[in-house]
N, C-alpha and C positions, 0 to 999 in steps of 0.2 A: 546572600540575599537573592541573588540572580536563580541559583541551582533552588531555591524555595518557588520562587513565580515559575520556575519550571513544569516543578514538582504540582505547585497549583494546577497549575492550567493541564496537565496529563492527568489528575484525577477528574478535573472538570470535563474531560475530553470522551473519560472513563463513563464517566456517570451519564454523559449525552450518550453513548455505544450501549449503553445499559436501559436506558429509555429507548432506544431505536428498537433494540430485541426484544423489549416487554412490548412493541406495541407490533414487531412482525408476528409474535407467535401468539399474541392476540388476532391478527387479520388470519393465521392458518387455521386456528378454532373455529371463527365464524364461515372460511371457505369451507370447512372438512362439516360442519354442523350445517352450513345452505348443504351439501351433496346428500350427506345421510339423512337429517332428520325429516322424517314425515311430514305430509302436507298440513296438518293437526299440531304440531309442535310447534316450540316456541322459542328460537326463529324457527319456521318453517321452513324446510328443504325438500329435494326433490324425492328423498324417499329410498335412496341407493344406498346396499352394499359397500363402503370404502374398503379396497383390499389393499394391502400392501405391497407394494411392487419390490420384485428381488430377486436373482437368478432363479427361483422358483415360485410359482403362482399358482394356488388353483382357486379356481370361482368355486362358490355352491351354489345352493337351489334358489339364491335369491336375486334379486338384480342388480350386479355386480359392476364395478367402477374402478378400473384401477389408473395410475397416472404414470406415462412412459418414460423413465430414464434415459438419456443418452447415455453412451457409453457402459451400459449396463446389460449383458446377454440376458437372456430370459427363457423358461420352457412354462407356459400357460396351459394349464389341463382344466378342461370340464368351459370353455369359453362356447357359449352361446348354448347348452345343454341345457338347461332351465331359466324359464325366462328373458331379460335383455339384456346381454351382456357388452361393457363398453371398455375401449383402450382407449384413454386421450391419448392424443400425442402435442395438440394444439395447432395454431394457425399457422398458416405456409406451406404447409405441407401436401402433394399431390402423391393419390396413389396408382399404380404402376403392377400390371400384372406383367408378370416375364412369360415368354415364349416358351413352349415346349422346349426348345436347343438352347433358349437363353442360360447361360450362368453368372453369379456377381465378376466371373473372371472376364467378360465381355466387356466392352465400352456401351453402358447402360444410361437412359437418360439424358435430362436436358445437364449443364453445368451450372446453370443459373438457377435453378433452384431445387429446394429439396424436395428427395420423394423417398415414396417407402413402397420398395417392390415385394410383390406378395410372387411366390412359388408355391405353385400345388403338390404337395410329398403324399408317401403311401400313408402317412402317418397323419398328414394332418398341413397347414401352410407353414412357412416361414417366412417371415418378412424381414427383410433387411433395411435398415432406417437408416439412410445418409448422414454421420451427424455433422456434414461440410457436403454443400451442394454440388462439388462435383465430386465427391466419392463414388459416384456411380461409372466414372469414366479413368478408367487406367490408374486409380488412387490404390493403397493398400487398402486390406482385410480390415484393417482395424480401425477404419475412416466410416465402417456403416457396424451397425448394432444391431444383433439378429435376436428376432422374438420367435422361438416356434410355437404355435397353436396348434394340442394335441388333437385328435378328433374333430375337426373343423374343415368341410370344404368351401373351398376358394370362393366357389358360386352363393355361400349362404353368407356372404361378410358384405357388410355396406359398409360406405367411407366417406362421411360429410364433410367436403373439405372447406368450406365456412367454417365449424367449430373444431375439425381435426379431429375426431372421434370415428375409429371402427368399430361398428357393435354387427352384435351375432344374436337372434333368438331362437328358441329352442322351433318354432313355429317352421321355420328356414333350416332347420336342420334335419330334421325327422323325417 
């Protein structure tokens, strides 16, 4: 009898883990439907590109949005080249241009909070994302998350750090 009320209440436990998930991947439809759908659609959103973020990215010709993984490397080609193109990363976050002599191998940054140092390359920026606020000071490699953005200089990137969004437009690039 006991091993049965057991049994009960783990499927009862089941079935509430199962309402929880039908109602988070309903709140991700309505977050991912507010970001892309048109201001004319029905819910209305703001009209963006959703890309999906993955060790490799590229934007197109439209106005692109992708959302920052910690722990996740990344090389971003075609970011701010057409249009307004955006990386969330979210709130807390300050960003951090490194010095000409600066390297991530340097004691970078505050400890108390996170940032995301941008490097100017031949190629384009890199950013290295704290994902632990003092990774920027004598921590290892593997304590920040590097984004590189092909084709992008440093100078054409803004970074709202109220909403933690770096975007790039083709306006600022050209």
């Amino acid at each position: 009898m006991a091993a049965w009320e057991v049994t009960n209440g783990l499927v009862d436990d089941l079935a509430a883990l199962n309402g929880t998930l039908t109602d988070l991947k309903a709140d991700v439809t309505a977050a991912e439907d507010a970001i892309a759908n048109g201001a004319n659609a029905d819910p209305s959103g703001l009209g963006l590109n959703l890309v999906d973020y993955g060790e490799t990215v590229t934007f197109t010709s439209y106005d692109d949005v992708t959302v920052f993984e910690s722990e996740t490397d990344t090389t971003i080609s075609n970011f701010g080249t057409a249009g307004i193109d955006r990386l969330f990363f979210g709130e807390g976050y300050t960003f951090v241009e490194m010095g000409e002599d600066e390297t991530t191998a340097d004691a970078l940054g505050d400890v108390a909070i996170l940032e995301i140092f941008a490097d100017q390359t031949t190629t384009g920026v890199d950013l290295y994302v704290e994902n632990f606020a003092f990774a920027g000071n004598g921590s290892t490699p593997s304590d920040m998350t590097k984004v590189t953005l092909t084709g992008v200089d440093l100078d054409a990137l803004s970074f709202n750090i109220e909403a933690g969004i770096l975007s790039a437009s083709e306006d600022l690039i050209a």
